[in-house]
C-alpha positions in Angstrom: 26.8 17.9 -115.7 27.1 19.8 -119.2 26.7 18.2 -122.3 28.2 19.4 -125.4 28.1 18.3 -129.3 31.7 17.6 -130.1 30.7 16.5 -134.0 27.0 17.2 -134.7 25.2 14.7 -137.0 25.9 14.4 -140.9 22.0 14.1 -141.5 18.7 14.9 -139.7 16.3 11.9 -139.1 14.1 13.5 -141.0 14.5 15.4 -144.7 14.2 18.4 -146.2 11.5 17.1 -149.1 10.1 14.7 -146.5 9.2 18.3 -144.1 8.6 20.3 -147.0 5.2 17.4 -147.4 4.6 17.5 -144.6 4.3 21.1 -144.1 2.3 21.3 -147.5 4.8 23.7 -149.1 4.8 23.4 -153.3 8.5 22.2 -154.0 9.0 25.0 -156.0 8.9 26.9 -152.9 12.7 26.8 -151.6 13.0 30.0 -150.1 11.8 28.5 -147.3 14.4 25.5 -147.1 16.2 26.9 -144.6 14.1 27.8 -142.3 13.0 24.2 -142.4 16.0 23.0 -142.2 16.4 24.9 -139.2 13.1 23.5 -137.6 14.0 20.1 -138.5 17.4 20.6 -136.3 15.5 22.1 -133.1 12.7 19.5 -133.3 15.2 16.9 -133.4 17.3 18.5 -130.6 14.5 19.0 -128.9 13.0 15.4 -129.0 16.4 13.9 -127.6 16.2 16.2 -124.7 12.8 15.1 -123.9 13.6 11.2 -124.2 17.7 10.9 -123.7 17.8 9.8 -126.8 20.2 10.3 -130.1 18.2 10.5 -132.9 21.0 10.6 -135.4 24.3 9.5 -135.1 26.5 12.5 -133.3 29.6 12.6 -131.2 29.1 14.2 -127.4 31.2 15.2 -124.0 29.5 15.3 -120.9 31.6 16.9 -118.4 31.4 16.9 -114.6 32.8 18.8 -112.1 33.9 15.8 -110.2 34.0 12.3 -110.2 30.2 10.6 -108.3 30.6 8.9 -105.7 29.6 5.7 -107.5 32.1 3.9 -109.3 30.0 4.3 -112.4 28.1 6.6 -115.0 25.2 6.6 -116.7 25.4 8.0 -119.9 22.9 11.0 -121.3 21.6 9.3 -124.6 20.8 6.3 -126.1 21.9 4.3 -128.0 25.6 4.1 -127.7 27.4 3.6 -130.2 30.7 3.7 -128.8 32.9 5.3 -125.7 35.9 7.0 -127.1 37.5 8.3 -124.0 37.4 9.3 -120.8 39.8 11.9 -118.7 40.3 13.4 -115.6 41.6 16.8 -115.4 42.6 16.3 -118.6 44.5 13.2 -118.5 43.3 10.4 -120.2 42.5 7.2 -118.3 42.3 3.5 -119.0 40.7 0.4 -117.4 36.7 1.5 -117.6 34.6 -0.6 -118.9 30.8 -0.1 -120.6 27.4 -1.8 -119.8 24.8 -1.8 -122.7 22.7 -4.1 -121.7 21.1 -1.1 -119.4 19.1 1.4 -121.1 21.1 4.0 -120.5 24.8 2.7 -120.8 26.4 2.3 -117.8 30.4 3.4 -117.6 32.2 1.8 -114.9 35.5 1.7 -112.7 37.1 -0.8 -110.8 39.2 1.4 -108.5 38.1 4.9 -106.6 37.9 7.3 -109.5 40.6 9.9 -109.7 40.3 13.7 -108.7 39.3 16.4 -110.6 37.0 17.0 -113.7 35.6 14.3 -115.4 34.8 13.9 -119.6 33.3 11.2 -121.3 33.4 11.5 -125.2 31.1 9.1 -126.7 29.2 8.5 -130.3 25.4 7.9 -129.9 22.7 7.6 -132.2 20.1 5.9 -134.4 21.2 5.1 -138.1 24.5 4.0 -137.3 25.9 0.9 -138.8 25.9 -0.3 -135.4 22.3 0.8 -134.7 18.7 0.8 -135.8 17.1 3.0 -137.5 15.8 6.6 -135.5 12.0 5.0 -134.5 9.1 5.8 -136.5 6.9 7.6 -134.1 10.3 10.2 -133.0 10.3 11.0 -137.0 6.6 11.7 -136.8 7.0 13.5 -133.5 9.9 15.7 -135.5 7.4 16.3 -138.5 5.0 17.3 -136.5 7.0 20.1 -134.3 8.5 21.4 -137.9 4.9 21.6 -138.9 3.5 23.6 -136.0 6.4 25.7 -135.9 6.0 26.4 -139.6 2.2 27.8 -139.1 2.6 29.0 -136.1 5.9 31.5 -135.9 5.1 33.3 -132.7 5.0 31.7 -129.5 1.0 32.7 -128.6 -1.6 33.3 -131.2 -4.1 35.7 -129.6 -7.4 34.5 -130.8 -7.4 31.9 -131.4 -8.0 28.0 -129.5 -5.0 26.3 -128.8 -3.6 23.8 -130.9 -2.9 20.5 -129.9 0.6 19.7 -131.6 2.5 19.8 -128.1 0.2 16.7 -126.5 0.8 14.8 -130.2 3.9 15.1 -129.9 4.5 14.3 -126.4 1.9 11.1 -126.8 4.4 9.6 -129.2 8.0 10.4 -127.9 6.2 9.1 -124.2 7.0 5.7 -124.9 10.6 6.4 -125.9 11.8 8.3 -122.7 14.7 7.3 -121.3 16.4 8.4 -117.7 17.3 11.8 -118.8 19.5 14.1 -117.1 18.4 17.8 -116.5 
C-alpha cells in the first residue's frame, strides 16, 4: 500500500503566530518563520501518521498493487470527507459504495473486484465544512513537537537528561489513534 498527497492542505492546524508563542520567539523575530513553518508541517504529518488521522483538510491516493481479497477497504485517515474515485489499472470504476459509520471508512464492492492495480483518491480531514474542527489535544501535540524541535535541532544532546516532549506528545495523540496502516 503507498499513500501519496495528491493536493496537500491550504492551511496547517496550527499557525505561524500561534507557534511563534508557543516557541517564545519575539514577533519581531521572522527570520525564523520558515523554519517554523516547516516544523509545523512535519509535526502535523507526523501526528497523522501516528493516529490515521487528517488533521487538515488534504486530498490523498492510496494505491495497491492488487485488489484484497475482501470485497472492501479501509481507508488510511480519518475523517473522510469524501471518495472521489476509484480505478483499476487505470480505468475508472463505478458501483462502490462507502461506510462512515466505521472509524476508519470502509469502501466496498458488490462484485469480485477487477484485476490489476488499485487507487482510491479521496479528501480527508478536520476543518472541512463537512467536518469538525482538528481536536484540541492533536494542536497541542503539534505545538509541542514544533517546540522541541525548535530547542532542540540535533537529534541527541550529549549532556544533558532527556527531555520528555516525545511521551507528552504521545500521551495526548493516544487517545486519537485510529487503525493505521504501516
Amino acid at each position: 500500500m503507498r499513500l501519496e498527497v495528491v493536493i496537500p492542505p491550504e492551511n496547517e492546524p496550527v499557525e505561524l503566530d500561534e507557534a511563534r508563542r508557543f516557541c517564545r520567539i519575539d514577533s519581531d523575530l521572522t527570520e525564523e518563520d520558515a523554519l517554523l513553518t516547516t516544523f509545523i508541517t512535519a509535526a502535523r504529518e507526523q501526528v497523522e501518521v501516528m493516529t490515521g488521522r487528517a488533521l487538515a483538510p488534504q486530498t490523498l491516493r492510496m494505491t495497491l498493487d492488487s485488489a484484497p481479497r475482501e470485497r472492501s477497504v479501509m481507508l488510511p485517515r480519518v475523517p473522510l470527507i469524501e471518495v472521489e474515485d476509484v480505478t483499476f489499472a487505470g480505468e475508472m470504476v463505478e458501483g462502490w459504495t462507502v461506510t462512515t459509520t466505521s472509524v476508519p471508512a470502509v469502501l466496498s464492492y458488490p462484485h469480485a473486484w477487477p484485476a490489476g492495480e488499485m487507487g482510491i483518491t479521496f479528501r480527508c480531514g478536520y476543518g472541512a465544512e463537512e467536518t469538525e474542527a482538528c481536536p484540541e489535544r492533536a494542536r497541542q501535540a503539534l505545538l509541542f513537537l514544533v517546540s522541541h524541535w525548535y530547542e532542540e535541532r540535533l537529534p541527541v544532546v550529549v549532556g544533558r537528561t532527556a527531555t520528555s516532549v516525545p511521551m507528552t506528545v504521545d500521551s495526548l495523540i493516544s487517545p486519537l489513534k485510529t487503525w493505521v496502516w504501516r
